[in-house]
N, C-alpha and C positions, 0 to 999 in steps of 0.2 A: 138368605137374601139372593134373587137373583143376580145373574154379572151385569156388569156396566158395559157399554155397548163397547168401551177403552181396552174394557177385560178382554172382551169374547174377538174385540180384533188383532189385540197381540195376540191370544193365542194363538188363532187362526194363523198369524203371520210365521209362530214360530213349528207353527204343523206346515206347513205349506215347504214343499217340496223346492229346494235350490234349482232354478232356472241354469242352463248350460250358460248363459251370459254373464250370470251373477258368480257362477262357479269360477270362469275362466277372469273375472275381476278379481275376484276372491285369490285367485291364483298367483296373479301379476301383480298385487300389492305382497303378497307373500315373499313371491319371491325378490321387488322391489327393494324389501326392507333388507332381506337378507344381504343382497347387492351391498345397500347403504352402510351394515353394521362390520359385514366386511374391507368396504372400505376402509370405516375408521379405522378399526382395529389395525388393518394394514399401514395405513396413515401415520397413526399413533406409535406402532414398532418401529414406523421409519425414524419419525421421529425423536423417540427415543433414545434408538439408536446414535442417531446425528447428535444429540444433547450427551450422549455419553462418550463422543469421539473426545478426545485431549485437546488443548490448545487455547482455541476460542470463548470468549465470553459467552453466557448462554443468551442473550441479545439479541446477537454476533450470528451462532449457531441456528437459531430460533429464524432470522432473515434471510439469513442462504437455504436453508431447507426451503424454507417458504420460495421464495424466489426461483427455486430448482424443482419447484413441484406446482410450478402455473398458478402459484399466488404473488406474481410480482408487484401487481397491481393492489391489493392493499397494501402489501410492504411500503409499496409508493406513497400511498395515501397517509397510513400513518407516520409516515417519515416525514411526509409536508405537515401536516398539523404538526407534530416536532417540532419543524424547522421555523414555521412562522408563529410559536410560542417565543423563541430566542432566534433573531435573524442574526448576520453579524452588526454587532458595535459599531458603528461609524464616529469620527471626528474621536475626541480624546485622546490622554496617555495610555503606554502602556506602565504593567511593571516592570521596573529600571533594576529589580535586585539583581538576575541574571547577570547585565552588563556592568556591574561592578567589578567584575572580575579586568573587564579588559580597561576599565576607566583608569583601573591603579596600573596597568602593566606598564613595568619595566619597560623600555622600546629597546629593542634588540637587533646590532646592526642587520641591514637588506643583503650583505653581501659576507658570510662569514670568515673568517680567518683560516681556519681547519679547509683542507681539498673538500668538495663535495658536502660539505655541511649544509644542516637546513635550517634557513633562519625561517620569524614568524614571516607571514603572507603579509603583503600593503592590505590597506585599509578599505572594506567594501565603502565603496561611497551608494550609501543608498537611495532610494527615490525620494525622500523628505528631509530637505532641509529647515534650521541645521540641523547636525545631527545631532544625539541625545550623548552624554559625555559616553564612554565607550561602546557605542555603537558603533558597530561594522570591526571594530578592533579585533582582531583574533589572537586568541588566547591556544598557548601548547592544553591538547588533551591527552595523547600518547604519544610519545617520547622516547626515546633510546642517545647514545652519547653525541648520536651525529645531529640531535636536535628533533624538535617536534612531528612526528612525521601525521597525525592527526588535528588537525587544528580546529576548532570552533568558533564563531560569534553569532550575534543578533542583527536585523534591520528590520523597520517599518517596512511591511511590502507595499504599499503605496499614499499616494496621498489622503486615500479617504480613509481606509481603515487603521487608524495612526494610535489606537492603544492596541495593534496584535506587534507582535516580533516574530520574525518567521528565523529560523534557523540555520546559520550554515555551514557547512561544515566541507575543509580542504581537507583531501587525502592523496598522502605524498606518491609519486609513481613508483617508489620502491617497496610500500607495500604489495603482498602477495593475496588475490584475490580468489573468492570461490564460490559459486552461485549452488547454494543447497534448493530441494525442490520442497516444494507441501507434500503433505500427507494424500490431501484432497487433489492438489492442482499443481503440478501437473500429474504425482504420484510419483510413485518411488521404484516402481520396476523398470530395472532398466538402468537404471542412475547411479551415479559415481558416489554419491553425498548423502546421506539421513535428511531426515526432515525437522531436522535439531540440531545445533551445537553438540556433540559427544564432550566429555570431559577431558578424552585422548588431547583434544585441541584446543583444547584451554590454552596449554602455553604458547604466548604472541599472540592470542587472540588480541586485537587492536579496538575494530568497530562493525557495524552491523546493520544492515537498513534493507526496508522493503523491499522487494521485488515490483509486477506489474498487474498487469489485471489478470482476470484469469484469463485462462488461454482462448476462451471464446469469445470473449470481447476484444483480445488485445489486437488484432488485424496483426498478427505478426505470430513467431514460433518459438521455438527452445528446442536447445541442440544440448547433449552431454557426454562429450567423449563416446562418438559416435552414439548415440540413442538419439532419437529424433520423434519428444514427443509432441509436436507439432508443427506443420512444414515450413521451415524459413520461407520469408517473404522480401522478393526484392524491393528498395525502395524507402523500406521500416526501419526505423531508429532501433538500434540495437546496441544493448552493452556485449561487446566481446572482453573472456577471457582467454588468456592464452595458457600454456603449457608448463611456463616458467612462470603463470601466477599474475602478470601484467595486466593491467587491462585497459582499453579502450573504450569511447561511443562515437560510435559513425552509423552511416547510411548503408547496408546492407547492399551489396551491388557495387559502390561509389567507394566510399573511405574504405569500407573492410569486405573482404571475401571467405569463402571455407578456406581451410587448409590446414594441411599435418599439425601444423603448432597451435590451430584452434585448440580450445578445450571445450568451452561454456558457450551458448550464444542464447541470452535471453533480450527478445523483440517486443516493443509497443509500441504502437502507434505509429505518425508520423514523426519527423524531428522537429522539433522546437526552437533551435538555430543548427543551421549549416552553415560554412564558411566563415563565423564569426558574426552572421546577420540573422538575427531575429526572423523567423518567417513571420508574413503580411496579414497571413488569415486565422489568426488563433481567437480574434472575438468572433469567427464568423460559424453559426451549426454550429456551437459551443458542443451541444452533447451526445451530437452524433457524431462530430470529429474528436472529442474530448474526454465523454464519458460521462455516464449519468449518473448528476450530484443529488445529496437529502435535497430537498425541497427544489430540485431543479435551480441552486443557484448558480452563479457565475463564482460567488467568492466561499470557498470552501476548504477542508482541507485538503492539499495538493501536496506531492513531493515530484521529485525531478534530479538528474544525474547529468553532470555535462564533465565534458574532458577542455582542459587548458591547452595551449599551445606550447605548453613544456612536457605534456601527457601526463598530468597529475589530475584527481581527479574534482570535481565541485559538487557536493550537493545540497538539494535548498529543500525543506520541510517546514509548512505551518500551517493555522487557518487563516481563512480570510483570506485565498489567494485566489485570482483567475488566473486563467490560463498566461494571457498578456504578463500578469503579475510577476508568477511565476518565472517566464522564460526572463523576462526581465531582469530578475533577480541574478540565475545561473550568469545570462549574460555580467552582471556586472563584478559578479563573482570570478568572470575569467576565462567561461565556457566559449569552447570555439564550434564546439558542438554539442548537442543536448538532448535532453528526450525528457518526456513527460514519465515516471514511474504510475504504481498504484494512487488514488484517491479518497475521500472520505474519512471520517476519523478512527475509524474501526482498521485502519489500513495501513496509517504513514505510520513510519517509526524508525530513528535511528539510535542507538546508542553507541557510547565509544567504554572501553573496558579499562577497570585498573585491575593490577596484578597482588598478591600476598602470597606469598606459597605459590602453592597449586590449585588455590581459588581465585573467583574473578569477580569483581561487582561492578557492574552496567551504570551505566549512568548517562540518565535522556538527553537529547538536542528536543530542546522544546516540553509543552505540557502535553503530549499527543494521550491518547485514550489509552494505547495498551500498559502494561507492566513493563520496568526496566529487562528485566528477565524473560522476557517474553522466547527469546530463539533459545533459551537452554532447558527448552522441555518443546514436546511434538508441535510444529504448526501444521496450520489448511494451506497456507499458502507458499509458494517458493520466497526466498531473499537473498542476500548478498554476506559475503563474512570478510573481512579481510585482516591481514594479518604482517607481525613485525617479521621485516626481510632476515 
């Protein structure tokens, strides 16, 4: 049977000699793909890799890689679809089991008997009245004979989101503080501290909380017994540590300077109150001044570090907080000065410690996302440790 005209024109097509344009196409898809498979592969080890560092949820890990490798932009997107699947709760209770603890407390006098004793803290009076039976009540978490020197309770952060309880927690000036770094952020050459709890320091471990953003967002530095890995900034709210363990938060330039008995000096941001007054502009460029929350909200989860005017310290952890919220809170809690910490729920965390032996078991301020044990195995990020005098 002779060919069909279909026959004799593939063949022809496939005798027909490669034109130098078709070759040089033929080429540039070649090496195209090769490009592309390389990539992934590359891609994929990085990743990998990232997924097999310690610490982090795989989430967690899965978002920072992406974020760190010019996908921040879906990160974003799938975090808003996230976020406006479950916004926050408005109007309603919270749960009240928390605040049992401080509804039955004992009241224990404000001025003790013993020289230098610590009685409990007065009472946060929070933004919603009235309050809820022991709300704002603080309750002793760690302790020693001179009295409480860790203390915790709960408050509504504001009027509208009235079933969250954010967190707070006083810590007395005589414990001893110490600013460990991440793994990832700021890293660890260089640095006085691990990127973990050792079990060396277990004993008097007290309590434990966030640090700040990472260092390229935070407009501010970190200092560590001279290391310097990233340049203080005048101006920036800063928790300093000192030599003998103290610590402070002031304005970098203003309240606090370098010097010999520095140790620590981690910076974020602006300050959140100076002089005992709330600054004016914290609903204003929310997340350019603030920090960019899941779904771009205002009320998220937030934590935050302020010092009293007897230099002990405050700090406020939960969701559902804005900035306003937030400083609000510290403020009421006692802060003469403050600063915004890390954000987001992948982030805040405090826990305070009880002792048995030579073991220690954590135990949260709040429902926040990480594990109670979160700092006694490797993190990404820096935090805070502090510890019985």
């Amino acid at each position: 049977m002779p060919d069909t005209l279909a026959e004799r024109t593939a063949r022809s097509r496939r005798r027909a000699p490669m034109t130098p344009r078709r070759l040089r196409r033929r080429r540039l898809a070649r090496t195209v793909l090769v490009v592309v498979l390389v990539g992934l592969a590359v891609a994929g080890w990085s990743l990998a890799s990232a997924l097999r560092a310690p610490g982090d949820d795989v989430p967690t890990k899965t978002a920072e890689w992406a974020r760190d490798h010019g996908l921040g932009a879906v990160v974003t997107l799938a975090e808003n679809i996230q976020y406006s699947l479950s916004p926050p709760q408005t109007g309603g209770a919270p749960d009240t089991s928390v605040l049992a603890a401080g509804a039955h407390q004992a009241p224990l006098p404000r001025t003790a008997a013993a020289k230098d004793a610590v009685a409990l803290q007065p009472r946060v009076v929070g933004p919603v009245t009235p309050a809820l039976p022991g709300e704002g009540v603080f309750v002793p978490a760690v302790g020693t004979k001179a009295g409480a020197l860790v203390q915790v309770t709960y408050v509504r952060p504001d009027r509208v989101h009235t079933s969250y309880l954010a967190g707070v927690a006083w810590l007395s000036r005589r414990l001893r503080f110490t600013l460990h770094p991440g793994y990832q952020d700021p890293g660890t050459a260089g640095m006085s501290q691990p990127a973990t709890i050792p079990s060396s320091q277990f004993p008097g471990l007290a309590a434990s909380f966030n640090g700040g953003f990472k260092l390229k967002d935070a407009a501010g530095g970190y200092y560590d017994h001279g290391t310097t890995a990233s340049p203080l900034v005048p101006g920036a709210a800063s928790l300093v540590i000192y030599r003998d363990g103290h610590a402070t938060v002031g304005v970098w330039g203003a309240d606090v300077t370098m010097s010999p008995s520095v140790a620590f000096v981690r910076q974020n941001l602006k300050p959140l109150i100076t002089g005992g007054v709330v600054a004016s502009n914290l609903d204003s460029n929310v997340e350019a001044s603030w920090g960019t929350t899941v779904g771009g909200s205002l009320a998220v989860w937030r934590s935050g570090l302020g010092v009293t005017s007897s230099g002990d310290l405050v700090y406020v952890g939960g969701d559902a907080l804005s900035v306003s919220a937030l400083a609000d809170l510290l403020h009421r809690a006692g802060a003469v000065t403050a600063m915004q910490l890390d954000i987001n729920k992948a982030w805040v965390s405090f826990m305070w410690y009880r002792h048995a032996g030579t073991a220690v078991t954590p135990h949260k301020l709040g429902d926040f996302q990480r594990p109670a044990d979160r700092y006694l195995g490797p993190v990404s990020r820096d935090f805070v440790t502090a510890y019985l005098p």
